[in-house]
PAFIZA-856458 format. One record per atom (N, C-alpha, C, O): residue number from 1; residue in one letter; atom name; x, y, z. Coordinates in nm, 4 decimals, decimal comma, m for minus. Layout:
N
NUM	a	CA	X	Y	Z $
...
This chain:
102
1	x	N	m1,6018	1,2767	m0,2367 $
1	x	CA	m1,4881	1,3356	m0,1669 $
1	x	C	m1,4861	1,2848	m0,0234 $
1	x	O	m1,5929	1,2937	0,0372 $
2	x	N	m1,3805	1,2323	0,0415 $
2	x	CA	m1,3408	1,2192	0,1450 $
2	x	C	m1,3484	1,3465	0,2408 $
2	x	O	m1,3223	1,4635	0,2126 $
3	x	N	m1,4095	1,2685	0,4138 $
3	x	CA	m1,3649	1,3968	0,5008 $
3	x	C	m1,3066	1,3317	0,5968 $
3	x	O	m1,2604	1,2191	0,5782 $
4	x	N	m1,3009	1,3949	0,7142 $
4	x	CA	m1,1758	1,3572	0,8362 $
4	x	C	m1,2351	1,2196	0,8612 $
4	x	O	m1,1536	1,1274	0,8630 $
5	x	N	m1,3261	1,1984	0,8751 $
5	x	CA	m1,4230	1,0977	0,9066 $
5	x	C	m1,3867	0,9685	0,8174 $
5	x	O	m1,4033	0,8603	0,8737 $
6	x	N	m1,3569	0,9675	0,7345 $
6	x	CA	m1,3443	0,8561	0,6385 $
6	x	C	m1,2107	0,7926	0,7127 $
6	x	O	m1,1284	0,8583	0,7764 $
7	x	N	m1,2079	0,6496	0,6898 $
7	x	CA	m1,1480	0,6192	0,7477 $
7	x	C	m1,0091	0,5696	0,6553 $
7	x	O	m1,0340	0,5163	0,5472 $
8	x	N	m0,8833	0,5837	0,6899 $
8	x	CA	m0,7386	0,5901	0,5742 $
8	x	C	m0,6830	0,3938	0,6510 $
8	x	O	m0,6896	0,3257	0,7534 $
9	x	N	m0,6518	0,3916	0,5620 $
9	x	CA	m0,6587	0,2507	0,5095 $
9	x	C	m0,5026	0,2181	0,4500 $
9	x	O	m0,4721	0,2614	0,3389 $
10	x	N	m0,3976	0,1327	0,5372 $
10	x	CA	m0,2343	0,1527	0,4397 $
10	x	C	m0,2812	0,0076	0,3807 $
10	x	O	m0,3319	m0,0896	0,4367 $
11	x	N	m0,2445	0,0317	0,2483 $
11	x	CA	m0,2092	m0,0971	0,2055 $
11	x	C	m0,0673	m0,1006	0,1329 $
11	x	O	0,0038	m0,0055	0,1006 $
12	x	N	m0,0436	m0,2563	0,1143 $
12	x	CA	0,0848	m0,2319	0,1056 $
12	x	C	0,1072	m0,3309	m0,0324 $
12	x	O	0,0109	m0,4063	m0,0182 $
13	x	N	0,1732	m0,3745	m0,1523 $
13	x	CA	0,1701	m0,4196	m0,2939 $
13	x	C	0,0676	m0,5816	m0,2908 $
13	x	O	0,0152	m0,6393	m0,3861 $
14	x	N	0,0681	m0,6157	m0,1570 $
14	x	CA	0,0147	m0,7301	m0,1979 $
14	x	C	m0,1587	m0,7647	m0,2059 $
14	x	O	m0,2273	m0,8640	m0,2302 $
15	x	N	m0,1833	m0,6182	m0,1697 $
15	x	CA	m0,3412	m0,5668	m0,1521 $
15	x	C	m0,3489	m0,6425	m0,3557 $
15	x	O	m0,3813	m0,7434	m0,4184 $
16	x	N	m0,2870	m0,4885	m0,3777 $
16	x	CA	m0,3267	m0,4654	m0,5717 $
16	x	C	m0,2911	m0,5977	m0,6057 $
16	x	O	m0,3758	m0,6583	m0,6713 $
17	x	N	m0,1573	m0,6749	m0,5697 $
17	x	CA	m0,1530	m0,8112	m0,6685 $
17	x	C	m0,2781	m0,8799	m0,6346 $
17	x	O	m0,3531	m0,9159	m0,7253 $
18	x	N	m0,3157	m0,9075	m0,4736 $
18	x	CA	m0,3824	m1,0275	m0,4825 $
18	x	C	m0,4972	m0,9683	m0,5704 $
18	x	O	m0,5710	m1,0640	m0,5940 $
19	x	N	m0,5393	m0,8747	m0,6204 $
19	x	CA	m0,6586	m0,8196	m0,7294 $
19	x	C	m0,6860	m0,9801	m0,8508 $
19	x	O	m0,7940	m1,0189	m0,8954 $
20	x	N	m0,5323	m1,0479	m0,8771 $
20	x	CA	m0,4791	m1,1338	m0,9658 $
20	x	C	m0,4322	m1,2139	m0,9154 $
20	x	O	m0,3213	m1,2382	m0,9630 $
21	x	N	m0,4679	m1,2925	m0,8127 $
21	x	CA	m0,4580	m1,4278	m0,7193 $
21	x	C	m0,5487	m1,4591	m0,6818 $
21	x	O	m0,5917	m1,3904	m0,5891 $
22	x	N	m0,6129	m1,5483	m0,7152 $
22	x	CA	m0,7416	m1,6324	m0,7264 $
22	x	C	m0,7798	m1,6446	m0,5815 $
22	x	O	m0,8996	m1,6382	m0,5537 $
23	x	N	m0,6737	m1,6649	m0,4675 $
23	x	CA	m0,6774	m1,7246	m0,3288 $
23	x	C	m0,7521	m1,5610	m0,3207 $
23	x	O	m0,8679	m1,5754	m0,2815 $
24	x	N	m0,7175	m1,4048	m0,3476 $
24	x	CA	m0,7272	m1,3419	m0,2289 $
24	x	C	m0,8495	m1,2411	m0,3277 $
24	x	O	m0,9375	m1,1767	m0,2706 $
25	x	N	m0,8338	m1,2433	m0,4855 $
25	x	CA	m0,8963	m1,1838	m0,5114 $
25	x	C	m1,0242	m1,1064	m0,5209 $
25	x	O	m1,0540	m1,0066	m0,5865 $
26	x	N	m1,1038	m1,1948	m0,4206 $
26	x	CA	m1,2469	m1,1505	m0,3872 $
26	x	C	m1,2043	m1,0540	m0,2694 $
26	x	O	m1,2628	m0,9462	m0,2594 $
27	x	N	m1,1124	m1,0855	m0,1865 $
27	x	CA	m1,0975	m0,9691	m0,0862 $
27	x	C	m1,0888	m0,8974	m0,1079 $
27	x	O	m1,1701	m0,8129	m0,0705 $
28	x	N	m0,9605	m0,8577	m0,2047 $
28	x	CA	m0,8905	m0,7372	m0,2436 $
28	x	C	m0,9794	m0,6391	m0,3400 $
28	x	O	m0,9884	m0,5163	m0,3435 $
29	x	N	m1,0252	m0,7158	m0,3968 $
29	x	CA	m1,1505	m0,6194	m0,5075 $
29	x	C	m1,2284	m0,5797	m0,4214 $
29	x	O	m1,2898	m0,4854	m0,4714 $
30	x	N	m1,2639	m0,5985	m0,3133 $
30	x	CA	m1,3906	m0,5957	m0,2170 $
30	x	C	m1,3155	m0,4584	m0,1492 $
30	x	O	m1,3591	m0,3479	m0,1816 $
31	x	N	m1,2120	m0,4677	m0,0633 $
31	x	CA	m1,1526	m0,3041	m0,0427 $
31	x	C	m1,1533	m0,2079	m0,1601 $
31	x	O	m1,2247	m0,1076	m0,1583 $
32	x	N	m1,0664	m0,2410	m0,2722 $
32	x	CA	m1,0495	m0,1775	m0,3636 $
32	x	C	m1,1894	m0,0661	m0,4055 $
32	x	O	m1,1867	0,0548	m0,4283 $
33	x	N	m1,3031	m0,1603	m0,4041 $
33	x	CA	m1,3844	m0,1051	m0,4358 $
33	x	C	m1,4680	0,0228	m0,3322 $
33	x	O	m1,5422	0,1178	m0,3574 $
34	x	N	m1,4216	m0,0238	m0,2338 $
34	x	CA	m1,4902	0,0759	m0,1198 $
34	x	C	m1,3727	0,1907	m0,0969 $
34	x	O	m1,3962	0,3004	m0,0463 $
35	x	N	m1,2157	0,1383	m0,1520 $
35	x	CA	m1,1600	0,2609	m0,1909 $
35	x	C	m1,2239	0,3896	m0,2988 $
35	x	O	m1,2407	0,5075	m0,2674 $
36	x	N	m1,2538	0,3219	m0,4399 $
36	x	CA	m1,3192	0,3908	m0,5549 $
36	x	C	m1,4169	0,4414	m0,4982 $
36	x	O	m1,4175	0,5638	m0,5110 $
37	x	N	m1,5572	0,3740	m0,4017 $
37	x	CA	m1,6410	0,4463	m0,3490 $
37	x	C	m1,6506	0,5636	m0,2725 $
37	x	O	m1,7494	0,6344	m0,2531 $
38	x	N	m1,5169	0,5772	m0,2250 $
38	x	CA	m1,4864	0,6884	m0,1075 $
38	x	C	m1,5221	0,6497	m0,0043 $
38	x	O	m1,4875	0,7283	0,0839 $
39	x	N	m1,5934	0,5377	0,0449 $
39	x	CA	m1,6196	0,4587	0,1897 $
39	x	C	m1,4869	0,4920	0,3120 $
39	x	O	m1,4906	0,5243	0,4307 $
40	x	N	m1,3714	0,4651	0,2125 $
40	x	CA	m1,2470	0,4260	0,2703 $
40	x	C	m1,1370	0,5444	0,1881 $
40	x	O	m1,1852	0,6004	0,0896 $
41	x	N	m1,0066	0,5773	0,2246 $
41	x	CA	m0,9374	0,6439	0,1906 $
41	x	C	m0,7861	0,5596	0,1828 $
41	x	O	m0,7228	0,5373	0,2860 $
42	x	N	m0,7412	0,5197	0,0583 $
42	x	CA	m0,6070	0,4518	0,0623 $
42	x	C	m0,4791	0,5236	0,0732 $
42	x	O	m0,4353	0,6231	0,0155 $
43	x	N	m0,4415	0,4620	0,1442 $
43	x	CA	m0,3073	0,5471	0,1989 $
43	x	C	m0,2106	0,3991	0,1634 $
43	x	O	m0,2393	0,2888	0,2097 $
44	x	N	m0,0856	0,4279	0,0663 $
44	x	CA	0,0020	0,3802	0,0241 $
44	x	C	0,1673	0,4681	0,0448 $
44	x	O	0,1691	0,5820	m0,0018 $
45	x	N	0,2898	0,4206	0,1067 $
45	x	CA	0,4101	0,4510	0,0972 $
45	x	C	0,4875	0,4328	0,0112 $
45	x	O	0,4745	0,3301	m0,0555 $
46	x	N	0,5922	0,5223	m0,0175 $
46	x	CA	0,6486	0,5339	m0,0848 $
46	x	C	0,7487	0,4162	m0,1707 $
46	x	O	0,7957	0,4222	m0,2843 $
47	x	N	0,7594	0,3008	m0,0569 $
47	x	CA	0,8309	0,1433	m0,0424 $
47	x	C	0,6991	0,1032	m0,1519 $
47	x	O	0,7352	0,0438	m0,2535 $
48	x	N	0,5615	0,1293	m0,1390 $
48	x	CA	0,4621	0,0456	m0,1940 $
48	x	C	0,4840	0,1122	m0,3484 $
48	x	O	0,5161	0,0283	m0,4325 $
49	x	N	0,4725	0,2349	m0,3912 $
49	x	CA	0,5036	0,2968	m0,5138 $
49	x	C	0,5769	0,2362	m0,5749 $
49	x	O	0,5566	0,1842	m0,6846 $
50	x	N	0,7434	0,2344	m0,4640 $
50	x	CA	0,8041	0,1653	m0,5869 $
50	x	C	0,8347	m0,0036	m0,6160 $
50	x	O	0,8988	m0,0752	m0,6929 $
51	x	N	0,7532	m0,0119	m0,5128 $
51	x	CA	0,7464	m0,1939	m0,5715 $
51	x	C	0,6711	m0,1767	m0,6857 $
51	x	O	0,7184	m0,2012	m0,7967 $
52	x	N	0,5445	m0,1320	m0,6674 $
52	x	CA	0,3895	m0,1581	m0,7874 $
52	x	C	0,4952	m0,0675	m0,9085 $
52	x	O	0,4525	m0,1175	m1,0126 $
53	x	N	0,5811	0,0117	m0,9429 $
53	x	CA	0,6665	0,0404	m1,0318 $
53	x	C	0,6965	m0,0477	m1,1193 $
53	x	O	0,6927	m0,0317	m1,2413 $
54	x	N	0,7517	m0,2192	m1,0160 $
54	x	CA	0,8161	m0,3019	m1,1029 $
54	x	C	0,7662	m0,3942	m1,0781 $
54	x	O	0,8236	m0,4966	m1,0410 $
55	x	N	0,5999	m0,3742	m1,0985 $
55	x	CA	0,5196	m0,5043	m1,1042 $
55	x	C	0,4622	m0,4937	m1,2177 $
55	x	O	0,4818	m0,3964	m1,2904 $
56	x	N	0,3743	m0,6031	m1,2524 $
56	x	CA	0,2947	m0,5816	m1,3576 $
56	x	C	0,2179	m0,5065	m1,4454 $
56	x	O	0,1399	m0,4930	m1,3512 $
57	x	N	0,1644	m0,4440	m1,5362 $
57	x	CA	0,1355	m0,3343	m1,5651 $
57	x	C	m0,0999	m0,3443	m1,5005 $
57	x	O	m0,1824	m0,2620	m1,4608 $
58	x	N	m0,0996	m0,4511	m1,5218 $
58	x	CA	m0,2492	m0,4997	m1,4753 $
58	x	C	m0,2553	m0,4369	m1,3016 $
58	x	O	m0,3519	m0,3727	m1,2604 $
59	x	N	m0,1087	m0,4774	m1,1980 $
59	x	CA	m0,1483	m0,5120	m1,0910 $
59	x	C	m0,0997	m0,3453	m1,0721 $
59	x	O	m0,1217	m0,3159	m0,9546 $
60	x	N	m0,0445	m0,2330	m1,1432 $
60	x	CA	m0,0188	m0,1082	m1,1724 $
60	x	C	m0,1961	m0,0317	m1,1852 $
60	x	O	m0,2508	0,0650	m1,1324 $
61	x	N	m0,2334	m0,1251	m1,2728 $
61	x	CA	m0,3682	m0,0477	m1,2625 $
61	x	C	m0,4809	m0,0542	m1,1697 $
61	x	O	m0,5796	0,0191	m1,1643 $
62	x	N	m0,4427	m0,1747	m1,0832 $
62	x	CA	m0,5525	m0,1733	m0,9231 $
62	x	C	m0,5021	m0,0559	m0,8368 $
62	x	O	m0,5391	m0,0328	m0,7217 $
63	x	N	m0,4196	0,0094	m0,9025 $
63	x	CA	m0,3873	0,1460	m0,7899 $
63	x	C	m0,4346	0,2888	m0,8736 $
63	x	O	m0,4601	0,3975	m0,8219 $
64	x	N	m0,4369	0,2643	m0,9742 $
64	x	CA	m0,4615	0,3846	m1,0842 $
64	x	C	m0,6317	0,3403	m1,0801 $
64	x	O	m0,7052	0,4260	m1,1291 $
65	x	N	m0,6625	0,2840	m1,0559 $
65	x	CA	m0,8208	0,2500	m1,0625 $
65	x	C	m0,9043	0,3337	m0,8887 $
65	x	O	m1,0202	0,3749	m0,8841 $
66	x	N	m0,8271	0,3363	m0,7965 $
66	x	CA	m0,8676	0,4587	m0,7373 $
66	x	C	m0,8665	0,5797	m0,7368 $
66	x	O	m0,7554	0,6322	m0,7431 $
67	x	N	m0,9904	0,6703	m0,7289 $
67	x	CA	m0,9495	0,8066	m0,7715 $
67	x	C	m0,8828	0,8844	m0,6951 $
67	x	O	m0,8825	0,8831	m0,5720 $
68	x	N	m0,8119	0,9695	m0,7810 $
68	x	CA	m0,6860	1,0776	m0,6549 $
68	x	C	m0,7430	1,1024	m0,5638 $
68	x	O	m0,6798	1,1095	m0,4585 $
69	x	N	m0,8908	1,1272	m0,5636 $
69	x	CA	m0,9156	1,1882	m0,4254 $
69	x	C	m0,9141	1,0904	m0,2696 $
69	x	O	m0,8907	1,1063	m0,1498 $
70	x	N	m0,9509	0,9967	m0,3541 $
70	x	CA	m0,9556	0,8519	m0,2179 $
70	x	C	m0,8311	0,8216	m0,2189 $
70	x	O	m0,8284	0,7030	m0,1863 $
71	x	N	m0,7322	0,8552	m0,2356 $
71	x	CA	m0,5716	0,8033	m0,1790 $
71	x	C	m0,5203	0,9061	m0,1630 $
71	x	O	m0,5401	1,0220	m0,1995 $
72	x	N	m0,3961	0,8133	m0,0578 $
72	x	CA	m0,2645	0,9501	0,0082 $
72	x	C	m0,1432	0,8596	m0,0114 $
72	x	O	m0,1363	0,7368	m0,0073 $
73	x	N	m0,0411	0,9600	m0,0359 $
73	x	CA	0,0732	0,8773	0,0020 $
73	x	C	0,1780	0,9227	0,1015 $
73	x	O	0,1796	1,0411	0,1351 $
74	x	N	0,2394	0,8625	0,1360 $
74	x	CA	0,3494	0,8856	0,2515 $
74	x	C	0,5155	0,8687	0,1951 $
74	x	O	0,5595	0,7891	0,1121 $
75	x	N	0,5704	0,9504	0,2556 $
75	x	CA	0,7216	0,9856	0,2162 $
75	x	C	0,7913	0,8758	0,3165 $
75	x	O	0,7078	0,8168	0,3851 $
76	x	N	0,9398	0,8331	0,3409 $
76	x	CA	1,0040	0,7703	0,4085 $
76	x	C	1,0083	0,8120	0,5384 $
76	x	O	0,9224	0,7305	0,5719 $
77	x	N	1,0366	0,8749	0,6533 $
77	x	CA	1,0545	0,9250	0,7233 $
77	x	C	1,2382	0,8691	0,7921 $
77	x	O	1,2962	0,7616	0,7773 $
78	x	N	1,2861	1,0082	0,8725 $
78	x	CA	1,3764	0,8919	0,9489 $
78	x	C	1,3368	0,8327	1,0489 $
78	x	O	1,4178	0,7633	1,1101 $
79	x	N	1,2294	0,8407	1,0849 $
79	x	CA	1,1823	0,7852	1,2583 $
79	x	C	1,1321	0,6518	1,1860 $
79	x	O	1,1671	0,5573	1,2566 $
80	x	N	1,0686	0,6108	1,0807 $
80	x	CA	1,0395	0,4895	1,0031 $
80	x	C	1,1838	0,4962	0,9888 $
80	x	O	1,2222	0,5551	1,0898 $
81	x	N	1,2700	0,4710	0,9268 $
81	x	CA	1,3714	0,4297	0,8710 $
81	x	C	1,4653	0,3795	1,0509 $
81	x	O	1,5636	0,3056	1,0558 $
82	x	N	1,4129	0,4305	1,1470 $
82	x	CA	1,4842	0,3469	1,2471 $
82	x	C	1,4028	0,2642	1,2870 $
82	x	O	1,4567	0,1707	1,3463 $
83	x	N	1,2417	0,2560	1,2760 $
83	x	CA	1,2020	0,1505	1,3563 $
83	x	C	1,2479	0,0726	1,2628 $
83	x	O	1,2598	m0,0263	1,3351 $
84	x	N	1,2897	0,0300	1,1429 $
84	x	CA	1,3130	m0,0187	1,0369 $
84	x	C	1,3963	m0,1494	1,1090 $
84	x	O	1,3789	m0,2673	1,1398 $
85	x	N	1,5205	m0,0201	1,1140 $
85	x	CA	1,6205	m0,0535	1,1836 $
85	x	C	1,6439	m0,1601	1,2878 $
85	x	O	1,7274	m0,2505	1,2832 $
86	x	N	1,5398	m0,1294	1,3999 $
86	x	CA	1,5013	m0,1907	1,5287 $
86	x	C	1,4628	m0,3301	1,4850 $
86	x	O	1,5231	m0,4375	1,4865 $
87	x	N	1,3489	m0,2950	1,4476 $
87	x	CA	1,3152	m0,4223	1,3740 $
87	x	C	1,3327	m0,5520	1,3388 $
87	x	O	1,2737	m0,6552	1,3709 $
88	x	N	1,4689	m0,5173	1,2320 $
88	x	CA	1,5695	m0,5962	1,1771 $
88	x	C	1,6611	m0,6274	1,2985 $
88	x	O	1,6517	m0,7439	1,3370 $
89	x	N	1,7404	m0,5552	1,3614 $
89	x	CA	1,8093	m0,6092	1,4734 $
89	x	C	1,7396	m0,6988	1,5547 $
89	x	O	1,8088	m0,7937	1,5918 $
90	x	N	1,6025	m0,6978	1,6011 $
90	x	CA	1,5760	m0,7235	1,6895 $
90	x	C	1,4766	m0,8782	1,5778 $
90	x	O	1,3769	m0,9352	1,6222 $
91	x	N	1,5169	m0,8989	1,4902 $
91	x	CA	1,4604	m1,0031	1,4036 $
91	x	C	1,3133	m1,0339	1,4067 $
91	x	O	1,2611	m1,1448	1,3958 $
92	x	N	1,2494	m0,9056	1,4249 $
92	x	CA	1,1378	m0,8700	1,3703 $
92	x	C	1,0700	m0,9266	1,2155 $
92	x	O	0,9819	m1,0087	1,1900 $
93	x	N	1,1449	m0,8521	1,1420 $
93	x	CA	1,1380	m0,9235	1,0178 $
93	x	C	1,3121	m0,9177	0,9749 $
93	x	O	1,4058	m0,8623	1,0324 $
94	x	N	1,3062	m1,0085	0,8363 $
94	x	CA	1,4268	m1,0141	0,7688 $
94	x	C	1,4801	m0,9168	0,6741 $
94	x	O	1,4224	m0,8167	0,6315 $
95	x	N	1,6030	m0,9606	0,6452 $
95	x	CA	1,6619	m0,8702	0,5787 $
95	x	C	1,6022	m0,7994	0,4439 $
95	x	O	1,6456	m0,6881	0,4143 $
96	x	N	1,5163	m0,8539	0,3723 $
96	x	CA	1,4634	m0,7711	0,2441 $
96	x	C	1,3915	m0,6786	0,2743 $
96	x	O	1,3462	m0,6025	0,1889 $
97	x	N	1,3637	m0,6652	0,4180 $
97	x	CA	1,3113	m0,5381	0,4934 $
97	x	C	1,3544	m0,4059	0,4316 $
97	x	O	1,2861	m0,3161	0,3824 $
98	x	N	1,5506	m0,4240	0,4547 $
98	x	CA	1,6226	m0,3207	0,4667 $
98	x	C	1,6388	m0,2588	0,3489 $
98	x	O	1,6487	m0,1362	0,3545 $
99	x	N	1,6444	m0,3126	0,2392 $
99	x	CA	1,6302	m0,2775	0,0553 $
99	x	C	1,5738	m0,1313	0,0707 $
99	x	O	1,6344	m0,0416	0,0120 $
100	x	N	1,4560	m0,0990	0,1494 $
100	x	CA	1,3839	0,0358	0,1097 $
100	x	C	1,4263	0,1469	0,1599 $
100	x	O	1,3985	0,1612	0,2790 $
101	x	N	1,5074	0,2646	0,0905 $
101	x	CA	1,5775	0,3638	0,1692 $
101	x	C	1,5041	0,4259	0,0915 $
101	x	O	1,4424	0,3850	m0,0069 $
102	x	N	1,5115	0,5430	0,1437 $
102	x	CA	1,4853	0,7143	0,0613 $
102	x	C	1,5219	0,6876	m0,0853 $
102	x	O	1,5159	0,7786	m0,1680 $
């Protein structure tokens, strides 16, 4: 079991794929696993849910392979949904940014 102390960790879909990309896969198993250990606490958003939704069913299970207790997830917010915003105006990043609403 996790306490305040543990330290929360966002990852975001390309953590679980690279699990199945040869380039990153020693990394990603290497967190993953100190997620399962409880070392670390994964914290994933709601944008990350529903990508790993319509990914693979393998790269579905590098997230189901941590136990409930070592992960959190996060809702949209509107104060996220404007830095979003900012962001994009300010060409931060690009437009496939904007795809993720509530």
């Amino acid at each position: 079991m996790t306490d305040t102390r543990t330290l929360r960790v966002y990852c975001d879909t390309s953590v679980f794929g690279g699990c199945f990309d040869e380039e990153y896969k020693v990394a990603s198993e290497a967190l993953l696993n100190r997620f399962r250990a409880g070392e670390f606490r994964l914290v994933v958003s709601q944008v990350t849910l529903g990508e790993l939704a319509m990914a693979p069913v393998e790269v579905q299970g590098a997230l189901r392979s941590i136990p409930g207790l070592n992960r959190e997830f996060f809702r949209i917010s509107d104060e996220s949904l404007e830095l979003r915003d900012a962001y994009l105006e300010a060409g931060v990043v690009g437009p496939s940014s904007q795809r993720h609403d509530r």
